[in-house]
Each structure stands twice: as C-alpha cells, then as structure tokens.
C-alpha positions as CSV (number, residue, x, y, z in Angstrom):
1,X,17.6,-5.2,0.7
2,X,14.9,-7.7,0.2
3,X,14.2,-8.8,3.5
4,X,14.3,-5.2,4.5
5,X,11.0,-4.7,2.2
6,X,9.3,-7.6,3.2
7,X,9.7,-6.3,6.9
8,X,8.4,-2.8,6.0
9,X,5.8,-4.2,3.8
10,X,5.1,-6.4,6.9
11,X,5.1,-3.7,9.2
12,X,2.9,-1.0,7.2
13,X,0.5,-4.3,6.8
14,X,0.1,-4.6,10.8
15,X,-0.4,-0.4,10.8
16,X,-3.0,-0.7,8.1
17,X,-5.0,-3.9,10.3
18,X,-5.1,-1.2,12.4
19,X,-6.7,2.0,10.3
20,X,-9.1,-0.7,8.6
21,X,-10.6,-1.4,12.2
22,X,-10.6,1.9,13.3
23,X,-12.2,3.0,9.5
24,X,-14.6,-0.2,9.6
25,X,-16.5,0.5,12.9
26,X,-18.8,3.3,12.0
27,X,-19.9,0.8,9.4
28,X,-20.4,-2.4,11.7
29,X,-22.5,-0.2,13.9
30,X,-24.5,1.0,11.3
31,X,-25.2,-2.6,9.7
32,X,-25.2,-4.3,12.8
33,X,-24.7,-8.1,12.7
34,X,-26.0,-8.9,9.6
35,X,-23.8,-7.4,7.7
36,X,-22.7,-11.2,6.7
37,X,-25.8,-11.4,5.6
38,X,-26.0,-8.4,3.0
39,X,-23.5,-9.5,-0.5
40,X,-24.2,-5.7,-1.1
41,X,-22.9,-4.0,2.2
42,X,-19.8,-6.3,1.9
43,X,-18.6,-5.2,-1.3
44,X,-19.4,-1.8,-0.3
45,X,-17.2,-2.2,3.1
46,X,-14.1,-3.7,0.8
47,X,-14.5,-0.9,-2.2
48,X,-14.6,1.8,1.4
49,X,-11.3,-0.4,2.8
50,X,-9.8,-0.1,-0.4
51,X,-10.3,3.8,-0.5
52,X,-9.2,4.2,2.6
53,X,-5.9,1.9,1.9
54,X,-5.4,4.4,-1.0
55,X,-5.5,7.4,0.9
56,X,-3.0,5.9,3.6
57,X,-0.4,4.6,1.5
58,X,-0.9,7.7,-1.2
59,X,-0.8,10.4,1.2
60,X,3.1,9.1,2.6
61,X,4.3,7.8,-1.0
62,X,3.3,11.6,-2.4
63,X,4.4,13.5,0.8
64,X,7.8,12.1,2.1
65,X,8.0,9.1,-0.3
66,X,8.2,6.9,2.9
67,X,5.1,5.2,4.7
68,X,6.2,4.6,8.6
69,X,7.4,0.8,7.6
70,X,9.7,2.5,5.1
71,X,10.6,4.8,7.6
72,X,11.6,2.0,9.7
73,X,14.1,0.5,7.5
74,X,15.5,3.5,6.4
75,X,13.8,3.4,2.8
76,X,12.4,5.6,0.2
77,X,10.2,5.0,-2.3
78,X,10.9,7.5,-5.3
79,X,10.6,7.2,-9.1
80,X,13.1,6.5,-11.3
81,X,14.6,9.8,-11.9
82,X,14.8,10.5,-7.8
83,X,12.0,12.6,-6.9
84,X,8.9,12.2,-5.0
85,X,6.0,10.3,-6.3
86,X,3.4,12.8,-7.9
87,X,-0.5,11.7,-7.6
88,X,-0.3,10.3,-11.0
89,X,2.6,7.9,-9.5
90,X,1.3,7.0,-6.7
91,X,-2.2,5.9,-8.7
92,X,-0.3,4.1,-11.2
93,X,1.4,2.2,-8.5
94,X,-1.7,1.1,-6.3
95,X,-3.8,-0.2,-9.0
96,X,-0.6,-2.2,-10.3
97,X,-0.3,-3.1,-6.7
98,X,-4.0,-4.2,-6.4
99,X,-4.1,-6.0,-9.9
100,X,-0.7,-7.9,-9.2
101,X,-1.5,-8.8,-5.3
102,X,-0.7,-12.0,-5.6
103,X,2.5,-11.5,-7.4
104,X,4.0,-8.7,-5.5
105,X,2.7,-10.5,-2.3
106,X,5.7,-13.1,-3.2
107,X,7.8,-10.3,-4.5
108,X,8.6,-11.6,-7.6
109,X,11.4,-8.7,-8.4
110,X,12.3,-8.0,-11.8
111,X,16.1,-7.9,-13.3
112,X,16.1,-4.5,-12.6
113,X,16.0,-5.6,-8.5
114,X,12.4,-3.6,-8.6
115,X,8.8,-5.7,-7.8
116,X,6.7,-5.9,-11.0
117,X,4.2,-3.2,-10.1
118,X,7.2,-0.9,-9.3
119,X,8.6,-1.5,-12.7
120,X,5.2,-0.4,-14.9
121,X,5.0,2.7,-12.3
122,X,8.5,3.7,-13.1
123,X,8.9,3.3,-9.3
124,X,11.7,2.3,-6.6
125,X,12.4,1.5,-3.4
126,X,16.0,2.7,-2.8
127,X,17.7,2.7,0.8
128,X,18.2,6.0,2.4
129,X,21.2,7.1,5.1
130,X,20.8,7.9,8.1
C-alpha cells in the first residue's frame, strides 16, 4: 500500500503544479518581472501558495476524505475512528504535514503503518473497495 501513496501523493502533487500556476498568474501580472527582485512579494506569493494548498487539499480531506490522487488508487483518508476528517483534522494534519516536509516527503511510516504527521493527527490512509 505504500507505493500506492507515493503514486497518489505523486499524482495530487502534478494536480497541485497545476492550481499554483493557474493561482500565481494574477500575481506575476501584477508584479511584473521583478518580482525576483522584491524578498517581500516572494514571501507573500509562497504564504498565498500555501493558502491556496490548504484550501485544495482541505476542502477534499473534509468533504469525501479523498483528494483526486486518492481517488485514483482507491484510498481514503479518514481518522482513526472511521469518519471524515472535521476542519480541526484536516488543520492538524497540514501544519504536521508542512513542519515534517522533509520527513513525510521520504515517508518515514511509523509502526502503526501510518506517515508521522498522520500519527499526531490521529489520521489514516486506509484502502477503499471498489
């Protein structure tokens, strides 16, 4: 089941490339080319990709408990007792996720076969039949 959530992870990352360009080109037009040149409007466009990451993956994890890479793969992300995230989940989990990037990025999974920041959210990724 492992290499079934690196490829949905994989997946949802290729779909999110996609919503940060889409999300990112009112604010190149407005900067122009020398947004390189502004530290300010840089850390302003990452904190607004970051927002809008939270709203993508949040809105799926709280609604169906499956973003489209899940869906793929046929997998659910619920809690630990079987239900849905709630908001308070699913804000636990992505700033686990974004403090431990560089963990969960090489999916160092716990004896309980979850990734860290699904452990401290009380979180799991469970396969789902057809």
């Amino acid at each position: 089941m492992a290499w079934k959530i690196l490829f949905a992870l994989l997946y949802d990352f290729l779909l999110l490339l996609a919503v940060w360009f889409f999300a990112a080109i009112p604010v190149v037009m407005w900067q122009g080319g020398s947004l390189e040149d502004k530290p300010f409007a840089t850390l302003a466009l990452q904190i607004y990709l970051i927002g809008i990451t939270y709203l993508y993956l949040s809105y799926f994890w709280t609604q169906s408990g499956q973003t489209p890479g899940l869906r793929t793969w046929k997998l659910q992300l619920q809690r630990e007792d079987g239900y849905l995230l709630t908001r308070h989940n699913a804000n636990v989990r992505f700033l686990w996720a974004i403090l431990l990037f560089g963990i969960a990025l090489f999916g160092l999974i716990t004896r309980k076969k979850q990734l860290l920041h699904d452990q401290i959210s009380k979180t799991r990724i469970v396969p789902i039949a057809d």
